[in-house]
TORRO-553679 format. One record per residue (C-alpha): residue number from 1; residue in one letter; x, y, z. Coordinates in Angstrom, 2 decimals. Example, Ala and Ser with C-alpha at 12.3 -4.5 7.8 and 13.67 -1.06 7.14 Angstrom:
! TORRO-553679
+-----+--------+---------+---------+---------+
| num | residu |      c1 |      c2 |      c3 |
+-----+--------+---------+---------+---------+
|   1 |      a |   12.30 |   -4.50 |    7.80 |
|   2 |      s |   13.67 |   -1.06 |    7.14 |
+-----+--------+---------+---------+---------+
***
This chain:
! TORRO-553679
+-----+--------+---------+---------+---------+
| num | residu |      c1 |      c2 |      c3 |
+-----+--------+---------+---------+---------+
|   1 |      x |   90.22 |  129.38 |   77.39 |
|   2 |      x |   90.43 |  126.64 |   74.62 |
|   3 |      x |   93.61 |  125.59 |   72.90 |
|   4 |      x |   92.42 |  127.36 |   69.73 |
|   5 |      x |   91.52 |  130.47 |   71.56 |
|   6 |      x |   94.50 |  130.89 |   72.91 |
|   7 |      x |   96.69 |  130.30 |   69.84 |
|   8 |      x |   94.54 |  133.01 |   68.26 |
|   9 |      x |   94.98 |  135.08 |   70.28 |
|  10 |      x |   99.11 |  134.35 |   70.53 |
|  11 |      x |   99.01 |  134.69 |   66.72 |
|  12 |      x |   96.99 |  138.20 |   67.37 |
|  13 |      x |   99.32 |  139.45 |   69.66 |
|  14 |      x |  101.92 |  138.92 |   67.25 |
|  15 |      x |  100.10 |  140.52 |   64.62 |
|  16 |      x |   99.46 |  143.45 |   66.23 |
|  17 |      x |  102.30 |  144.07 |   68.19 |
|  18 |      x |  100.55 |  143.11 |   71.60 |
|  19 |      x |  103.37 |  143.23 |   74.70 |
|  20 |      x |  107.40 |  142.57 |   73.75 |
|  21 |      x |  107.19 |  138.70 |   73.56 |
|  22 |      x |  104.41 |  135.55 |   73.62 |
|  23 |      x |  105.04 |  133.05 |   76.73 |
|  24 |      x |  103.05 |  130.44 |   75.44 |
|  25 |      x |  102.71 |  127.48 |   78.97 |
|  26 |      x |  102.22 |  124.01 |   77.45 |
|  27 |      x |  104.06 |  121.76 |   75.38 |
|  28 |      x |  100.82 |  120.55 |   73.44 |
|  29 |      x |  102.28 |  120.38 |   69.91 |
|  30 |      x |   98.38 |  121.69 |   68.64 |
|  31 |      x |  100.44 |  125.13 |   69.42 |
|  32 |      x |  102.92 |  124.57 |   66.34 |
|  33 |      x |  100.77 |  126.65 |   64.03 |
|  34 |      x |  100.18 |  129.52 |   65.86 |
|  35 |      x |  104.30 |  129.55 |   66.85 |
|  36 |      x |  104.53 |  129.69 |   63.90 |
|  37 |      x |  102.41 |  132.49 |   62.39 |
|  38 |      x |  103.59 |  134.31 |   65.53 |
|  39 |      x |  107.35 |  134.03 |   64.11 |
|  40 |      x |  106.32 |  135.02 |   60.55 |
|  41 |      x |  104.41 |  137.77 |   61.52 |
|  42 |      x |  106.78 |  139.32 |   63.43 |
|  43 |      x |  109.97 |  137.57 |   63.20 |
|  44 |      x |  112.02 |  139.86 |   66.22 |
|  45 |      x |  109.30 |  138.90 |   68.56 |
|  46 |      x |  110.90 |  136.37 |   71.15 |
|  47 |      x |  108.46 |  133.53 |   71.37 |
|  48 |      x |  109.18 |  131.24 |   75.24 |
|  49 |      x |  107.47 |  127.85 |   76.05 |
|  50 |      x |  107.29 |  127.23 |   79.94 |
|  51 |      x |  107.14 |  123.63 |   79.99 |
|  52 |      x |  105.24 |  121.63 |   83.09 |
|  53 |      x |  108.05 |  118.63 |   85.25 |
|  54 |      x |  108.18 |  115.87 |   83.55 |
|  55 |      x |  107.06 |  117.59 |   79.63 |
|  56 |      x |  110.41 |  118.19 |   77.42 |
|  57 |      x |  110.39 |  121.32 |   75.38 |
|  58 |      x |  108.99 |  121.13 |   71.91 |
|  59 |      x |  110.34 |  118.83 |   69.82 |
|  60 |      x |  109.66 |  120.85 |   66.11 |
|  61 |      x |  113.23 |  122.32 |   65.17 |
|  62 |      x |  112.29 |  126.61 |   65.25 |
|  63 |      x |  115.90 |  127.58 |   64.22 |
|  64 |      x |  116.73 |  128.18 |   67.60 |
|  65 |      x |  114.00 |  130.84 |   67.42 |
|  66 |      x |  111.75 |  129.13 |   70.20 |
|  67 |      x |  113.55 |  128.83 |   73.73 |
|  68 |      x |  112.25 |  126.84 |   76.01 |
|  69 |      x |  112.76 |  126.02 |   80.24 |
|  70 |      x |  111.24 |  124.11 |   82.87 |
|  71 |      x |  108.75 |  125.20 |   85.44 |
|  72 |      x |  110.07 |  124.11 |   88.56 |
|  73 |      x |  107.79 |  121.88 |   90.64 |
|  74 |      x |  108.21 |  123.70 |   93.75 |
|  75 |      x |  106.74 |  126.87 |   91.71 |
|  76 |      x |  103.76 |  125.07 |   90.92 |
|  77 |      x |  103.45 |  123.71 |   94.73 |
|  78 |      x |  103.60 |  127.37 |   95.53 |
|  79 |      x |  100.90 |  128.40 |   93.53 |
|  80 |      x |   98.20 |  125.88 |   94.29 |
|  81 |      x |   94.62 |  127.41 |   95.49 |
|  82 |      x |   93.55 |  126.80 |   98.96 |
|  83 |      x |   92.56 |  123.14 |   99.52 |
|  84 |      x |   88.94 |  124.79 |  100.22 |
|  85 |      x |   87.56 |  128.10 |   99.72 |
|  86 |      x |   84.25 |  129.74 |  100.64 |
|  87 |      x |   82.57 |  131.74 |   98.12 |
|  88 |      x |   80.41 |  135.37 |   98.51 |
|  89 |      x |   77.51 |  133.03 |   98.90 |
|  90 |      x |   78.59 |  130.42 |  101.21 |
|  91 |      x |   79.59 |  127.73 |   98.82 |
|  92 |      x |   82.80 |  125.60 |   99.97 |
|  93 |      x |   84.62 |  125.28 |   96.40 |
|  94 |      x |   87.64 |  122.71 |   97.19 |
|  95 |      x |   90.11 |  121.95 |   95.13 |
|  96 |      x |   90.77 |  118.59 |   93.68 |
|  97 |      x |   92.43 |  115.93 |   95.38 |
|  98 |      x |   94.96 |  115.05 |   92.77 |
|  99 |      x |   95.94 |  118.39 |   93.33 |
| 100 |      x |   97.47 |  117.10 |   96.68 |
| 101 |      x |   99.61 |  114.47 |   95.06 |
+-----+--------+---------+---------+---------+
***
């Protein structure tokens, strides 16, 4: 999903009442908008930013409306695909080495 798509559809889950709170998992400030809207549109709606190691939470002042934690880097190590996987048809699909690092 794009960054626009999913800030559309954060600011249509907000809208519409979608689920008790929007998690939104990047720090990409392109997101301020639709945090935003989200708050405006339904103002009781807890909006949470999962940031990535090494990112720092957002730096636009929300009111103390936004909160904001680190995703631990042994949570992401957990996580990781298998270094190679074998599709229905045979294919090896492996993941990337950067992944590794």
């Amino acid at each position: 999903m794009t960054d626009v798509a999913l800030a559309v559809a954060m600011t249509m889950d907000a809208a519409s009442s979608y689920g008790d709170m929007s998690l939104l998992m990047s720090t990409d400030t392109d997101f301020r908008p639709a945090i935003d809207a989200s708050l405006r549109l339904a103002p009781k709606r807890p909006v949470m930013i999962a940031c990535p190691p090494g990112r720092v939470g957002p730096k636009h002042d929300f009111s103390g409306r936004v909160m904001s934690f680190a995703i631990p880097e042994k949570h992401l190590q957990a996580s990781l695909l298998p270094e190679a996987v074998v599709g229905q048809d045979g294919r090896l699909f492996q993941r990337p080495a950067k992944w590794n690092e």
